[in-house]
C-alpha positions as CSV (number, residue, x, y, z in Angstrom):
1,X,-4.9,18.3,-18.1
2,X,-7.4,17.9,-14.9
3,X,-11.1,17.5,-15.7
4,X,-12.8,19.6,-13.2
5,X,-16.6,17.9,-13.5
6,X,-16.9,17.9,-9.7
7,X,-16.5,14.6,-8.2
8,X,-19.1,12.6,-7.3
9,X,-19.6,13.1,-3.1
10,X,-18.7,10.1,-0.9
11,X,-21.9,10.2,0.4
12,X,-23.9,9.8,-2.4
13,X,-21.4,6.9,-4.1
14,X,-18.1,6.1,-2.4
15,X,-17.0,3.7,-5.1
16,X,-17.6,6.2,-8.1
17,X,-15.8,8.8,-6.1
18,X,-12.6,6.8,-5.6
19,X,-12.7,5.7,-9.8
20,X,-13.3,9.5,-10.8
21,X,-10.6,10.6,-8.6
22,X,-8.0,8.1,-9.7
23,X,-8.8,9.4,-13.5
24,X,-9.3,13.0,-12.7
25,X,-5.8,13.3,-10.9
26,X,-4.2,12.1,-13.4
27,X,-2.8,9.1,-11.3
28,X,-3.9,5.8,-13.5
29,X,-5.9,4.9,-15.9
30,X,-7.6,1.7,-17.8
31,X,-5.4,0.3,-20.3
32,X,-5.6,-1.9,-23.3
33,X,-5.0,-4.9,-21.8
34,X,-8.0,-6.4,-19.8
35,X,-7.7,-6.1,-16.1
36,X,-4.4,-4.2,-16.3
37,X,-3.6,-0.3,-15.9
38,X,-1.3,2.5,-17.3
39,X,0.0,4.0,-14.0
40,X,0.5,7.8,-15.0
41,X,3.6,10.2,-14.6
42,X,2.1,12.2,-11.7
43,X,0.6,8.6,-9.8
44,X,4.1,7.3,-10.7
45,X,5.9,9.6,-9.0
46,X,3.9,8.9,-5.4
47,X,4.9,5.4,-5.8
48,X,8.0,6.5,-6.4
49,X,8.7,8.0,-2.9
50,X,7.2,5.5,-1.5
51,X,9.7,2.8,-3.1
52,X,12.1,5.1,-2.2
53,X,11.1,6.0,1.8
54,X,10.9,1.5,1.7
55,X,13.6,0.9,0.6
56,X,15.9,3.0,2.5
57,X,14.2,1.2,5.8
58,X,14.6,-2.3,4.1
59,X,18.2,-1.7,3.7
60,X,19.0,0.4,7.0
61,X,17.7,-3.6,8.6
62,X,20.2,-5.1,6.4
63,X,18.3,-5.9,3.7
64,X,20.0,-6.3,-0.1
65,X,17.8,-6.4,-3.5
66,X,17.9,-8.7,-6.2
67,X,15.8,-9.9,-9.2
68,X,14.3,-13.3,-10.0
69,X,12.7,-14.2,-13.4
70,X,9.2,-13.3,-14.1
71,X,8.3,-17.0,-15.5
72,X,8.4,-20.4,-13.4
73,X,8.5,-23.3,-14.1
74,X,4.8,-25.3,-13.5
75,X,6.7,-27.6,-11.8
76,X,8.0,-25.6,-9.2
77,X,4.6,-24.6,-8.0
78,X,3.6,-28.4,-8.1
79,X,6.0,-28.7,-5.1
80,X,4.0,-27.3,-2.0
81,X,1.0,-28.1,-1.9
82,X,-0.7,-25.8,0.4
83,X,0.8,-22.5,-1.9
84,X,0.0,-24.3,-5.4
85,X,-3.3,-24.3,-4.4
86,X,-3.5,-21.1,-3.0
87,X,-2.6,-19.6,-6.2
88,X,-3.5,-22.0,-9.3
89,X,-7.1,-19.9,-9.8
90,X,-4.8,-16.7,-10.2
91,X,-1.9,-18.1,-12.2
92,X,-1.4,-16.8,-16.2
93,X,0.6,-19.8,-17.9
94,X,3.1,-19.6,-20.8
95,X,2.8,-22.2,-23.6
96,X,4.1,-21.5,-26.8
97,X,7.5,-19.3,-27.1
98,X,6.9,-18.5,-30.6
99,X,4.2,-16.5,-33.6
100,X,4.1,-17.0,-37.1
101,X,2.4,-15.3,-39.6
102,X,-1.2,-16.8,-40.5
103,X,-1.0,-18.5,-43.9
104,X,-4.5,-16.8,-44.1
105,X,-3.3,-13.3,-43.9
106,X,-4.8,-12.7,-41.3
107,X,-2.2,-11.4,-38.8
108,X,0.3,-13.6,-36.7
109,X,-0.9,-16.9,-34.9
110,X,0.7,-19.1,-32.0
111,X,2.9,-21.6,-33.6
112,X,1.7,-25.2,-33.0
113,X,5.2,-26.5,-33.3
114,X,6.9,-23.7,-31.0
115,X,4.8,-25.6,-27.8
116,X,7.1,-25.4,-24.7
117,X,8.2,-28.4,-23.1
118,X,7.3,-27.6,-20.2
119,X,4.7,-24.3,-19.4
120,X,6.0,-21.3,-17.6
121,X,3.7,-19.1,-14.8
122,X,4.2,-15.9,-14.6
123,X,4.8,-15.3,-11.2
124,X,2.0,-14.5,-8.9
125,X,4.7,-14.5,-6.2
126,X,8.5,-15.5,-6.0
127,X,8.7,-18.3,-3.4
128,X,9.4,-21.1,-5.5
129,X,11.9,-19.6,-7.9
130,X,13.6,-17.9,-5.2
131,X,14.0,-21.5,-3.0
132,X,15.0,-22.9,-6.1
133,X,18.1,-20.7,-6.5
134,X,18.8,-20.5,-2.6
135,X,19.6,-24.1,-2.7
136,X,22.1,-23.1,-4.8
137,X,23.7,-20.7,-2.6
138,X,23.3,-22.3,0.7
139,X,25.3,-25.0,1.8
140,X,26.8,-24.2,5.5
141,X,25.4,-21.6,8.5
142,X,27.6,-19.7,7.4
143,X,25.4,-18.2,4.0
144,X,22.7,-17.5,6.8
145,X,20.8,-15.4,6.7
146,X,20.3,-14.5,3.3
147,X,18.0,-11.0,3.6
148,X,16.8,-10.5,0.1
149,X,14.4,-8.4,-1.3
150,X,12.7,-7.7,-4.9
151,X,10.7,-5.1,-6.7
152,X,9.0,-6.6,-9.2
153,X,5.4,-6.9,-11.2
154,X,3.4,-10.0,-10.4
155,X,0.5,-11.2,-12.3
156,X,-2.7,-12.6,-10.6
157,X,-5.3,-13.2,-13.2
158,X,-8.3,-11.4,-11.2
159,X,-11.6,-11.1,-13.2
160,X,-13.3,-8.0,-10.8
161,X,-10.7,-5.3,-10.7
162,X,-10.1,-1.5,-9.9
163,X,-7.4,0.6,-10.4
164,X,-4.8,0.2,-7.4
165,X,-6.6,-2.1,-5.3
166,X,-7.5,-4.9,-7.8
167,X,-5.1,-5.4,-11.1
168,X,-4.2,-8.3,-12.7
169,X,-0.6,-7.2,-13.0
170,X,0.5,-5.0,-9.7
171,X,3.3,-4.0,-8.7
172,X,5.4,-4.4,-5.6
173,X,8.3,-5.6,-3.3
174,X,9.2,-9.0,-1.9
175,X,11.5,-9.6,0.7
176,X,12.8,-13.2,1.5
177,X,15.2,-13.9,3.9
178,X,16.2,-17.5,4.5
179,X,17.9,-18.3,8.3
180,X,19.6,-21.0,10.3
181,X,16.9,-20.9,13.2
182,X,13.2,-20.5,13.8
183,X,13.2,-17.5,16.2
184,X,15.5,-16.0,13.7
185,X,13.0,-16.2,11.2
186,X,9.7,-15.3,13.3
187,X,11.9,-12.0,14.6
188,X,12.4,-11.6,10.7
189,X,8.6,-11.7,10.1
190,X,7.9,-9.7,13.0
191,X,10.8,-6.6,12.5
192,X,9.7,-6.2,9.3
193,X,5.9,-5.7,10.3
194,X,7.2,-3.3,12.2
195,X,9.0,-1.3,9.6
196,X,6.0,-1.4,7.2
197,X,3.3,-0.3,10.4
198,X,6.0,2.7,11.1
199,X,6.3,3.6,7.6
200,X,2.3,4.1,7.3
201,X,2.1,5.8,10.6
202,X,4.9,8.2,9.7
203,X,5.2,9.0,6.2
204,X,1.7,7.6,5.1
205,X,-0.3,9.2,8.3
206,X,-2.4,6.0,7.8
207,X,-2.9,4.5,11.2
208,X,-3.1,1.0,11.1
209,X,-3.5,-2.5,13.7
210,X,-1.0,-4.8,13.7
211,X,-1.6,-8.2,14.3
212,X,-1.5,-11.9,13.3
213,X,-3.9,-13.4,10.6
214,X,-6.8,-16.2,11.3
215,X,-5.7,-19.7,9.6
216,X,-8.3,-19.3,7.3
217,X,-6.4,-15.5,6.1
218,X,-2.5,-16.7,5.8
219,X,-0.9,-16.5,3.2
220,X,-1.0,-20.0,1.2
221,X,2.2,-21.5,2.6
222,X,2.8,-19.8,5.6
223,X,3.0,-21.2,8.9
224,X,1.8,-17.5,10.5
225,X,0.8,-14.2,8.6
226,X,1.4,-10.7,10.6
227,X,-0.6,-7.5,8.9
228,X,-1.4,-4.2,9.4
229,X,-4.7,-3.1,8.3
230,X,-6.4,-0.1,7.8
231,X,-9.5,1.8,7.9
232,X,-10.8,3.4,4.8
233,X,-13.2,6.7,4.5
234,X,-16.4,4.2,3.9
235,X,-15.4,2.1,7.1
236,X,-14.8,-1.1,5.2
237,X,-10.6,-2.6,6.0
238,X,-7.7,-2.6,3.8
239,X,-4.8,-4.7,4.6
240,X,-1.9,-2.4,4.0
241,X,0.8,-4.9,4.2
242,X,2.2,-8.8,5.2
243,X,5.2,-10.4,6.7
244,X,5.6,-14.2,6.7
245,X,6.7,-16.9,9.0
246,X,7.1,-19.5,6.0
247,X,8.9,-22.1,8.6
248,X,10.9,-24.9,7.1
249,X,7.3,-25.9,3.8
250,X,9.5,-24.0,1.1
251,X,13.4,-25.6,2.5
252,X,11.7,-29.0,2.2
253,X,9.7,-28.5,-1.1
254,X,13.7,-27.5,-2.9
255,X,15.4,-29.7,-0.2
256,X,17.5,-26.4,1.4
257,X,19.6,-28.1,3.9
258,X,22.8,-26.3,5.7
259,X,25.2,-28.1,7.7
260,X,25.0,-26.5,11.3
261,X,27.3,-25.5,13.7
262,X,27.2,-28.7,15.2
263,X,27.5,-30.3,12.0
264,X,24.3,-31.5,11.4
265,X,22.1,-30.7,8.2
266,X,19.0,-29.3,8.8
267,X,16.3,-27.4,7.0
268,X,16.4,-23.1,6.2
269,X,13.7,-21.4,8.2
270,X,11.9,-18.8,5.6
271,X,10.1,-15.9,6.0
272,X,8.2,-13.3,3.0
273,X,6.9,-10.3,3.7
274,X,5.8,-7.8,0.8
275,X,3.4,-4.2,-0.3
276,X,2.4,-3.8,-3.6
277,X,0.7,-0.4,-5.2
278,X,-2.3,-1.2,-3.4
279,X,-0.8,1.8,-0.7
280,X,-2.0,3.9,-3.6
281,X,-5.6,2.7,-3.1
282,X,-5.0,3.5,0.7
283,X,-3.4,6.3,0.6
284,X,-6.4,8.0,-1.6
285,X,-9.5,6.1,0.5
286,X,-8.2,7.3,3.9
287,X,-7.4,10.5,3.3
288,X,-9.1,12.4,0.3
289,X,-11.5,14.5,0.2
290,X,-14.7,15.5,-2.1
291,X,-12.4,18.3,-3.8
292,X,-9.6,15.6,-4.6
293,X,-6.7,14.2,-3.6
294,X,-5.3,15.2,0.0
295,X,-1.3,13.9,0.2
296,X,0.4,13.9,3.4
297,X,3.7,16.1,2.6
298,X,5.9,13.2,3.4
299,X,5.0,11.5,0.2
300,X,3.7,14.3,-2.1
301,X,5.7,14.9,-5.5
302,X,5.1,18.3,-4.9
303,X,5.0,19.4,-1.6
304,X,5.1,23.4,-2.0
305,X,3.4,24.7,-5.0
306,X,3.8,28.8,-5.7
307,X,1.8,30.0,-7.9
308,X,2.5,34.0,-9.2
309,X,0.0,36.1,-10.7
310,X,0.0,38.3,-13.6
311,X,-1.2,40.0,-16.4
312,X,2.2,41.2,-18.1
313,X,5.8,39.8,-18.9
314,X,6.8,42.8,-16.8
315,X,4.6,41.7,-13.7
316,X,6.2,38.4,-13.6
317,X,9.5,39.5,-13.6
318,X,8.6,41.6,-10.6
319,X,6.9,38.8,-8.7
320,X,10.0,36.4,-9.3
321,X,12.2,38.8,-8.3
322,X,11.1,37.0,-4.8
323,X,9.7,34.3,-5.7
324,X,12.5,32.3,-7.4
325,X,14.9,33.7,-4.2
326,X,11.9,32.0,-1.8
327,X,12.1,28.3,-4.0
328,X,15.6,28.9,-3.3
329,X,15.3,28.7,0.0
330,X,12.6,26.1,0.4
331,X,14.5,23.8,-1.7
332,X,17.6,24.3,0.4
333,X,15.5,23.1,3.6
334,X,14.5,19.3,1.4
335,X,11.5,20.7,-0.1
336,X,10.2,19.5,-2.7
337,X,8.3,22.8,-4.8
338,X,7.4,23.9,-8.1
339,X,7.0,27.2,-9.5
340,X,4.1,27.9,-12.0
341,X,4.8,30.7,-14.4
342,X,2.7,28.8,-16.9
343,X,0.6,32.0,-18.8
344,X,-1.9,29.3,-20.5
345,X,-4.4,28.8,-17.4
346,X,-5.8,31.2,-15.2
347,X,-5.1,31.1,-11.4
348,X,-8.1,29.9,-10.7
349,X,-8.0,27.2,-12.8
350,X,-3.8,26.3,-11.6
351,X,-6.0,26.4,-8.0
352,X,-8.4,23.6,-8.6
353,X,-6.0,21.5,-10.8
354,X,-3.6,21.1,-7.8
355,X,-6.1,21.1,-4.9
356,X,-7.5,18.3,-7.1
357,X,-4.1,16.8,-7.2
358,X,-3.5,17.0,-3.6
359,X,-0.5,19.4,-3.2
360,X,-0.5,20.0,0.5
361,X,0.7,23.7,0.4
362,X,0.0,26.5,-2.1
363,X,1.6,29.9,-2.2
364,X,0.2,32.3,-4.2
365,X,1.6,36.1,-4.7
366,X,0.1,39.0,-7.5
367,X,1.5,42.8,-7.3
368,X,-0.7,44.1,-4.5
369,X,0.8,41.2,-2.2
370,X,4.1,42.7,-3.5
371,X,3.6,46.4,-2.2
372,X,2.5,45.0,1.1
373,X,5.2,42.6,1.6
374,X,2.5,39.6,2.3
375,X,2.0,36.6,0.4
376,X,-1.1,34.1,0.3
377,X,-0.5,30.6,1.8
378,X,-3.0,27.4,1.2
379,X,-3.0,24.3,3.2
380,X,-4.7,21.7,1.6
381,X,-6.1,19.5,4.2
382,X,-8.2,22.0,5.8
383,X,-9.0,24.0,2.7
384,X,-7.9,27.2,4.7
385,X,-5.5,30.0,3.6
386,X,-3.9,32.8,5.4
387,X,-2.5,36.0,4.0
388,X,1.0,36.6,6.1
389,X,4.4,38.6,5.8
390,X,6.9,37.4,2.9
391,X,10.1,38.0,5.2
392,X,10.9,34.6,7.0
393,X,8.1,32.6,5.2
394,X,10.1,29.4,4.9
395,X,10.5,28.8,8.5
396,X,6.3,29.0,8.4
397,X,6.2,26.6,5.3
398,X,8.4,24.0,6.7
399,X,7.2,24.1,10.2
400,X,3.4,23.8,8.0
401,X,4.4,20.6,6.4
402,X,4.3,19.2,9.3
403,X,2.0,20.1,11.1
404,X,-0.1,19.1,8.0
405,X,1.2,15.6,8.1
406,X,0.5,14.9,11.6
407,X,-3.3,16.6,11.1
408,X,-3.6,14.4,8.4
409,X,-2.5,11.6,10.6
410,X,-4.8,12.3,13.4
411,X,-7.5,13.0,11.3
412,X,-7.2,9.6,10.5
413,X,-6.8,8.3,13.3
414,X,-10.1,9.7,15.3
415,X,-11.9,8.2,12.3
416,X,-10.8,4.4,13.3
417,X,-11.5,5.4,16.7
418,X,-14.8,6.4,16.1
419,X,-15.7,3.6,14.0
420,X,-14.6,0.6,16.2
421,X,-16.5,-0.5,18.7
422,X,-17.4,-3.9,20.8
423,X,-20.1,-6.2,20.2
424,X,-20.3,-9.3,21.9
425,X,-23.8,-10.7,20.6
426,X,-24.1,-12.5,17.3
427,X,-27.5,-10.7,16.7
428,X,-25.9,-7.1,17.6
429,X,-23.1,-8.4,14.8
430,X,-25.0,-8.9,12.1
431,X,-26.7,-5.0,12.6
432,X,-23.5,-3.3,13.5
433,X,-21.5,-4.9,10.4
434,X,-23.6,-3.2,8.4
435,X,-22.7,0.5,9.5
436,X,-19.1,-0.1,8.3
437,X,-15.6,0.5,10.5
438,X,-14.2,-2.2,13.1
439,X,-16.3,-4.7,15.2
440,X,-13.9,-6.2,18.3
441,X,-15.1,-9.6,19.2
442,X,-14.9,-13.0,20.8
443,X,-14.1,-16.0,18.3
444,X,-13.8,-19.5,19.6
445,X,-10.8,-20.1,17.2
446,X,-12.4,-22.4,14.6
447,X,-12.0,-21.8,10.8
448,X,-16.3,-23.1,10.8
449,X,-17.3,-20.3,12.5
450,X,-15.2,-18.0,11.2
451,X,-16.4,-19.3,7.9
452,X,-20.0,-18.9,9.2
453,X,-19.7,-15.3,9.6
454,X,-18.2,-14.7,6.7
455,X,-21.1,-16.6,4.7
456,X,-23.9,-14.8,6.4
457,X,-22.2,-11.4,6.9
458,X,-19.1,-11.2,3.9
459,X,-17.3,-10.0,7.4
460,X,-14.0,-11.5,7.9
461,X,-11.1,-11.6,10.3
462,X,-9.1,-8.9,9.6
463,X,-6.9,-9.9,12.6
464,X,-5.7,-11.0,15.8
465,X,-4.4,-7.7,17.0
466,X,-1.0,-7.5,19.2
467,X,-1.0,-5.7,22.1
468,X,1.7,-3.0,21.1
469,X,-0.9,-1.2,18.8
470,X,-2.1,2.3,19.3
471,X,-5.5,0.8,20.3
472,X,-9.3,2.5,20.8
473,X,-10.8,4.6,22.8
474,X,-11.3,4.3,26.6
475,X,-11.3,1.1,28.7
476,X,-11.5,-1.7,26.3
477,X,-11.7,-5.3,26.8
478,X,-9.5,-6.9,23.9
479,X,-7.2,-9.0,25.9
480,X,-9.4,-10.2,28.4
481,X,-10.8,-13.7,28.1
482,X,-14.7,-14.6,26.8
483,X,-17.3,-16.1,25.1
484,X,-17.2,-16.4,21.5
485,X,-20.5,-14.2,20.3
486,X,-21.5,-17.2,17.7
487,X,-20.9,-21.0,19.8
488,X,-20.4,-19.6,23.2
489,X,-17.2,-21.5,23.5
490,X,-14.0,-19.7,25.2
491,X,-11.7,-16.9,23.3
492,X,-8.7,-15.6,24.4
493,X,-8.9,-12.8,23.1
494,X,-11.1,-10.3,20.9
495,X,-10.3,-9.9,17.4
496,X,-11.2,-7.3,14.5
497,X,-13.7,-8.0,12.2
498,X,-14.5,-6.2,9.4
499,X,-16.0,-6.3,5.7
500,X,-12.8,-5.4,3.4
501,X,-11.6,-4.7,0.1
């Protein structure tokens, strides 16, 4: 049951506000395990449509699913260097495969005898166990490509955490596609950018930069990392998603060789690309509000909530003499709604517990509204209601929806725009990082500078942006040529800095 102790303001403590609000709507909480949480029915179910609404893309682009074992072999991540190391801080390890009961009575204990020959990781991510079995199944261009894709939990032992956006164990998908060329493999990488930047644009309203990731950012392994990132309420970046060009490391670490069409063998081209429930974190920090959650209707459980209210059996019956006729109909039309007939809260309360929760409509009819032939309607992400004629209210509520989700989206939007801006002096950095929200600037391209800033500011890289981005406002300068703001040496371009979760 909602807890409605008002939130603490994003003004006054952005941080607090986000923990309260995962608790208070019922999304996720702490559990037993250190570092690890219970996801809740009601959080659940949002990460359910968005599994759902990713999937469907991943497999419209050819795209199959599979599972791989949670534990690997040590050995295997012994094999590339560059991705051992990447992850051997993060990595929980399996030694014993077997408890006995303590010959002090004190519980069960690991079994000395039971130590495994050779210790297991649970994965922090797939590549090696996935290479591992694709030598297996690839032996000619004709098994190419292999387009792959897992949902899965991964551990990553993290000591600082926070529900969504920090968890030891996290769930999310993998994709990864093996093929018999490299610009098979970068279009790979890139297409599936793509579908994750559309899928936050469109069903998220989270408007995000695409671009490529600073050497010093990739993913450990990777030859080139694309992202999408995203700009939270409190102006710090989130990156929202990650598609790798994994060239040939991970075909010569499990020696994957196919014989070509001109009967040569040669080495797979890789690529991984992946999102995890961090979009939870994002969704909430880019669009709720101090009264709760605010869902765009594309992903909310509950899109249409209708809520009658009564005193008597006998008034109920009344009110759902239309009311059940109007679900009816809404549900015909793909709309997701629930009726509350619940008599154990009042209206009031059934108000604040799902404006709290984010539902972006609410419909709400008692017996006066039944003589007049009106009925109340709520939009969450403006907080305003209407009172307007019952006959033909479906049409409104679906044509509603939307417009919701793309205010939602533009709401978003004209924040990033408002909080990115272009500094081209080291000096005018350093103040301006501090106010939060994008910085666009030259970079000579080193990983020492870029390392320098990060030391003396904790901004990073977020990235390289591409040009097919639905940019800032006005003129802007991002692909023109200049002077890094730190050495003074030549840039190509601008990039986005940014302090981030």
């Amino acid at each position: 049951m909602a807890n409605f102790q008002k939130l603490t303001p994003r003004s006054e403590d952005y941080s607090k506000w986000y923990n309260e609000l995962v608790v208070k709507a019922d999304l996720a909480e702490q559990s037993a395990v250190r570092g690890c949480m219970v996801i809740k029915p009601y959080g659940y179910a949002i990460w359910e449509k968005i599994q759902a609404e990713l999937d469907r893309r991943f497999k419209e682009t050819g795209h199959v699913n599979a599972y791989f074992p949670l534990l690997i072999p040590k050995s295997f991540l012994s094999r590339e260097a560059e991705h051992v190391e990447g992850f051997a801080k993060e990595c929980a390890v399996v030694t014993h495969h077997r408890l006995k009961n303590d010959p002090n009575g004190k519980g069960v204990v690991v079994d000395p005898d039971a130590r495994l020959e050779e210790e297991l990781i649970i994965r922090p991510t797939s590549e090696t166990i996935i290479w591992s079995t694709y030598k297996n199944w690839i032996s000619s261009y004709r098994d190419l490509p292999i387009l792959c894709n897992q949902w899965a939990n991964v551990m990553r032992w993290e000591m600082r955490t926070r529900l969504f956006l920090r968890t030891a164990e996290f769930l999310w998908q993998e994709g990864h596609t093996a093929h018999a060329t490299k610009e098979e493999a970068i279009a790979e990488a890139e297409k599936m950018l793509g579908v994750y930047a559309e899928f936050a644009e469109k069903v998220m309203a989270i408007p995000v930069i695409k671009g490529v990731k600073s050497p010093n950012e990739r993913f450990a392994g990777a030859l080139d990392t694309y992202c999408i990132e995203a700009m939270m309420q409190d102006g710090k970046a989130l990156q929202a998603g990650t598609s790798h060009f994994l060239g040939q490391n991970f075909a010569k670490s499990f020696d994957v060789q196919f014989l070509s069409k001109e009967n040569k063998y040669e080495y797979v081209w890789a690529t991984s690309w992946g999102v995890s429930t961090r979009l939870m974190g994002a969704l909430i920090m880019t669009h709720s509000d101090d009264n709760g959650l605010v869902l765009p209707p594309h992903l909310a459980p509950i899109q249409v909530v209708i809520v009658p209210i009564f005193k008597k059996q006998d008034d109920l019956d009344k009110l759902m003499a239309v009311l059940a006729p109007l679900a009816d109909k809404l549900k015909a039309k793909g709309i997701r709604v629930k009726v509350d007939t619940s008599d154990k809260q009042t209206p009031g309360f059934k108000f604040a517990d799902y404006e709290l929760k984010g539902v972006p409509v609410r419909i709400a009819m008692g017996g006066r509204d039944l003589e007049n032939g009106t009925i109340e309607v709520a939009r969450r992400d403006t907080l305003s209601k209407e009172t307007i004629a019952f006959e033909g209210v479906e049409e409104h509520i679906a044509a509603l929806l939307e417009e919701i989700q793309q205010n939602i989206y533009k709401k978003a939007l004209d924040f990033r725009l408002q909080n990115t801006r272009e500094v081209n002096s080291y000096e005018e950095f350093k103040e301006e990082i501090q106010k939060g929200g994008f910085l666009l600037c030259h970079w000579d391209g080193t990983p020492e500078t870029e390392e320098k800033i990060k030391e003396e500011t904790k901004a990073t890289i977020r990235c390289i942006p591409q040009r097919d981005n639905i940019l800032f406002n006005g003129e802007n300068t991002i692909f023109e040529e200049g002077r890094c703001m730190v050495t003074g040496k030549p840039s190509k371009q601008r990039v986005v800095f940014a302090i981030a979760y």
